[in-house]
C-alpha positions in Angstrom: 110.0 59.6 120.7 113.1 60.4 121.8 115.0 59.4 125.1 113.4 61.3 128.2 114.5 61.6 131.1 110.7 62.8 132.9 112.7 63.9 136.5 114.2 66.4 134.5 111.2 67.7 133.0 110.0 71.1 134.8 106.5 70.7 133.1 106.1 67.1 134.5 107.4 67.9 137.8 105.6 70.3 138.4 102.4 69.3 137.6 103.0 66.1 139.5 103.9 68.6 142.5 100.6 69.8 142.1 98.9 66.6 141.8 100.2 65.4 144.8 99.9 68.1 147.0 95.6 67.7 145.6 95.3 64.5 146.2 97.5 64.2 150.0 94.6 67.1 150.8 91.9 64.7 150.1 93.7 61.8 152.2 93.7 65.0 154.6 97.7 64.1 155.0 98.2 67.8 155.4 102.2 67.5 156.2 102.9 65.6 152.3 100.7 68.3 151.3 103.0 71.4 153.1 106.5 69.1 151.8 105.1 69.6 148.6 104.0 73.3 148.6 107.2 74.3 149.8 109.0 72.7 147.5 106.7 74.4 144.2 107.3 77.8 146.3 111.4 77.2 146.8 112.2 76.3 143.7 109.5 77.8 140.8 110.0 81.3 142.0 111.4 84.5 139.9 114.8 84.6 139.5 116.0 81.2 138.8 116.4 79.5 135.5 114.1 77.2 136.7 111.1 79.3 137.2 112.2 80.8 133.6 112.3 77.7 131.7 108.7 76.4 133.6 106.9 79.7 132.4 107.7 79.0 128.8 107.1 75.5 129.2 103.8 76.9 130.7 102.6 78.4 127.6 103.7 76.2 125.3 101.0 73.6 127.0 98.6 75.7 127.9 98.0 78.6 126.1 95.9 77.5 122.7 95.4 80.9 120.6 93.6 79.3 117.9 95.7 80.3 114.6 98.3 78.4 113.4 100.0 81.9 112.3 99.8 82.8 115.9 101.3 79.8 116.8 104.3 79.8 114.5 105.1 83.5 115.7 105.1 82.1 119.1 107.1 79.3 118.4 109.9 81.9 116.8 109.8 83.7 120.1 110.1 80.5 122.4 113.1 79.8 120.0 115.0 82.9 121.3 113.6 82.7 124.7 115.0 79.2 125.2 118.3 80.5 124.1 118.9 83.0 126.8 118.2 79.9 129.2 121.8 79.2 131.2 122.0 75.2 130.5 124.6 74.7 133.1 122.8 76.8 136.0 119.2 74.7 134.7 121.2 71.6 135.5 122.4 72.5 138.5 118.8 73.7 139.9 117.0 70.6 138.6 119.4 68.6 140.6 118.6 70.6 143.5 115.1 70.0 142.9 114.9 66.5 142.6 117.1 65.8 145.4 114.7 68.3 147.6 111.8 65.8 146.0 113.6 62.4 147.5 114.3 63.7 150.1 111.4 65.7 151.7 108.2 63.8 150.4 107.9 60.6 152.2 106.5 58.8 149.5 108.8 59.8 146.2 108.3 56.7 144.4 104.1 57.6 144.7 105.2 61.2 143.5 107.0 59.4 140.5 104.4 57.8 140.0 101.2 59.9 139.4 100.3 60.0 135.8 100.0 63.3 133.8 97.2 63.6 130.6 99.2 64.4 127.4 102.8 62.6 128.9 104.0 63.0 125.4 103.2 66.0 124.7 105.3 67.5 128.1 107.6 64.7 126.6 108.1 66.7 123.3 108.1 70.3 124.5 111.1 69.2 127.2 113.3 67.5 124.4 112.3 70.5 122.2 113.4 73.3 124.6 116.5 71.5 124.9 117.6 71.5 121.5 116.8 74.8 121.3 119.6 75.2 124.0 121.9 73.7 122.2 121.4 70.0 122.6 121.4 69.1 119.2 120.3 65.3 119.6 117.5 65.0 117.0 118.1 65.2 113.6 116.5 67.7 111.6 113.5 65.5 110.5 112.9 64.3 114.0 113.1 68.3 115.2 111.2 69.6 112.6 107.9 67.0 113.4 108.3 67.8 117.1 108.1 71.9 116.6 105.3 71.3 113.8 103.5 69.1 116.8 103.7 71.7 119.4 102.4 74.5 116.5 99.2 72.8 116.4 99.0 71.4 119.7 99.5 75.9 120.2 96.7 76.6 117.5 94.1 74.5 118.8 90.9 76.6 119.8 90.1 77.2 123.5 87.7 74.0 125.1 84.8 75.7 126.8 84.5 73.1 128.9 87.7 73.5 130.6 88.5 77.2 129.8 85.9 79.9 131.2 85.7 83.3 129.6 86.7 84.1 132.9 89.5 82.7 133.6 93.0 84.3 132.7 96.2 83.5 131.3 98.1 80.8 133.6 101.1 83.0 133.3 99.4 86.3 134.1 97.7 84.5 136.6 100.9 82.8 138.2 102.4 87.0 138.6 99.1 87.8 140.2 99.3 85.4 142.5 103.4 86.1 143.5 102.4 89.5 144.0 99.1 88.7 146.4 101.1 85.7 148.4 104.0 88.2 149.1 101.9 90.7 150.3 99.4 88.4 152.3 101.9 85.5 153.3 101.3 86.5 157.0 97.6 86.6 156.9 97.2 83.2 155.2 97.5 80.4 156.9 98.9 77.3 155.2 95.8 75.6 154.3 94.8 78.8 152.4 98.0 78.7 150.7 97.6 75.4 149.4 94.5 76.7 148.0 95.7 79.4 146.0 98.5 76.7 144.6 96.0 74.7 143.7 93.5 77.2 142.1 96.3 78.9 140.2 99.2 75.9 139.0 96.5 73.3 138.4 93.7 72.2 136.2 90.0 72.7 137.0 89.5 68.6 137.9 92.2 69.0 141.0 90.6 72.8 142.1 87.1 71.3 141.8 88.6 68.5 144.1 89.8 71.1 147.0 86.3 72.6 146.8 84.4 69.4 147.5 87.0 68.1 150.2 86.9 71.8 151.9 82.4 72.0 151.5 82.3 68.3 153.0 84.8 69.6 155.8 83.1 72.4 156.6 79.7 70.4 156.9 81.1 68.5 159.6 82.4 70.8 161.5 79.6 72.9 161.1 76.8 70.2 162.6 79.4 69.3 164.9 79.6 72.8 166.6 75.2 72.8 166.2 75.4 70.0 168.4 77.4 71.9 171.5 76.0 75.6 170.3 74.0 77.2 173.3 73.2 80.9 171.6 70.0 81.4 170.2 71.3 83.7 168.0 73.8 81.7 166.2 72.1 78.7 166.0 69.2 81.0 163.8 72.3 81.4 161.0 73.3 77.9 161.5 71.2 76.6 159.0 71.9 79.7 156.3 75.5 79.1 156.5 74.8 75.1 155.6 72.6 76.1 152.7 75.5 78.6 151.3 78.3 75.6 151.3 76.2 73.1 150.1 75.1 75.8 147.3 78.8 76.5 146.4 79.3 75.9 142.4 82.1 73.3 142.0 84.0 75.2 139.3 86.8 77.2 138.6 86.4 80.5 139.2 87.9 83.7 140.9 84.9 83.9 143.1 84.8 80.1 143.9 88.2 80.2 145.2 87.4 83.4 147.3 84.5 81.2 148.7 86.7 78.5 149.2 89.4 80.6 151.3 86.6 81.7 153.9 85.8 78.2 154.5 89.0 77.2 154.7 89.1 79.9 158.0 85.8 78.6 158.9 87.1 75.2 159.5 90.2 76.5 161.3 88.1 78.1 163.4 86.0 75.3 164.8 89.0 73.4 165.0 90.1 76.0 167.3 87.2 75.8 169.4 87.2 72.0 169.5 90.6 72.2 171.0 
């Protein structure tokens, strides 16, 4: 493998973004959690070279199409993408980035830290994306292995056990979301937010991670408003409304997450009520 440099990989860093911003909701450390959110939202949105190098980079890891002659076509057309990339603006924004990443999240060194599946995979698409902007550090035998690797690593078939029939494109998913967050921005509150990060930029282990923090949450607050609860006829639904969380499926799915945003507004609720 080639020298990396991993802060300057926008695959890595993102994911780690994501990672943190999971696992600082499960320590219920919600401030890390909004440090990190902001960050993914300042700096991976439309517009900067950035956000255009990270959605190639996007489906070069995670979109398996399950022919290798698929694959090699996409590869050709990554090839030109990455071209149109401005290197000197890239630089300039990664910089940006990590500084933003010292600076604001109180624990960096953790964020450095936290281990990503597949390192040298993201590894290999990074140095590859920069040769293809000119780099020209490999040698041809060293380039030509790395692109062959990321061909297969594109033709693989799709995992059932991670990839529902339901589930969309990352990248079609990431424009769906932009366009829902812009319009709804005022109607979320942060904690729903962080949900939608979560369900869209990450895998199904860190979403299924938010659902079980957010059901156990919602448990507790739940019995703890029973406990104070004088009218008759909310206590009757009381027990329903335990039976539906506990019954929420812990997968990945657009109708999980829905679920998951209500009871996210459930808790804020009773916390509103306990104040």
């Amino acid at each position: 493998m080639a020298k990396h440099n991993k802060k300057r990989n926008v695959g890595l860093i993102h994911e780690q973004l994501v990672r943190y911003v999971a696992s600082s909701l499960i320590a219920k450390d919600k401030k890390s959690a909004g440090g990190a959110v902001k960050i993914i939202t300042k700096h991976f949105k439309p517009g900067t070279e950035l956000y255009r190098e990270f959605r190639l980079f996007n489906a070069l890891i995670n979109l398996p199409v399950g022919s290798k002659s698929l694959a090699e076509r996409i590869l050709t057309e990554s090839k030109k993408s990455a071209a149109t990339h401005d290197p000197q603006k890239l630089r300039r924004e990664k910089s940006i980035l990590i500084k933003d990443i010292n600076t604001q999240l109180s624990e960096s060194r953790r964020f450095y830290d936290i281990k990503i599946p597949n390192y040298r995979l993201f590894a290999t698409v990074q140095t590859i994306l920069n040769e293809w902007r000119g780099k020209n550090k490999l040698d041809l035998t060293v380039r030509a292995k790395y692109e062959e690797q990321i061909v297969e690593w594109l033709a693989r078939s799709e995992e059932p056990e991670i990839i529902k029939e339901n589930e969309a494109d990352p990248l079609v998913r990431q424009l769906m979301f932009q366009k829902f967050e812009k319009k709804y921005r005022d109607a979320l509150s942060d904690r729903q937010k962080v949900v939608l990060e979560v369900s869209i930029l990450s895998g199904p282990k860190e979403f299924v991670e938010i659902v079980r923090e957010t059901k156990t949450q919602s448990l507790e607050s739940i019995k703890k408003f029973k406990r104070t609860c004088d009218n008759k006829i909310l206590m009757e639904k009381i027990n329903d409304v335990c039976h539906r969380v506990e019954s929420l499926q812990e997968v990945k799915s657009d109708d999980v997450i829905a679920k998951t945003l209500h009871l996210v507004h459930l808790i804020e609720e009773m916390e509103d009520k306990d104040e």
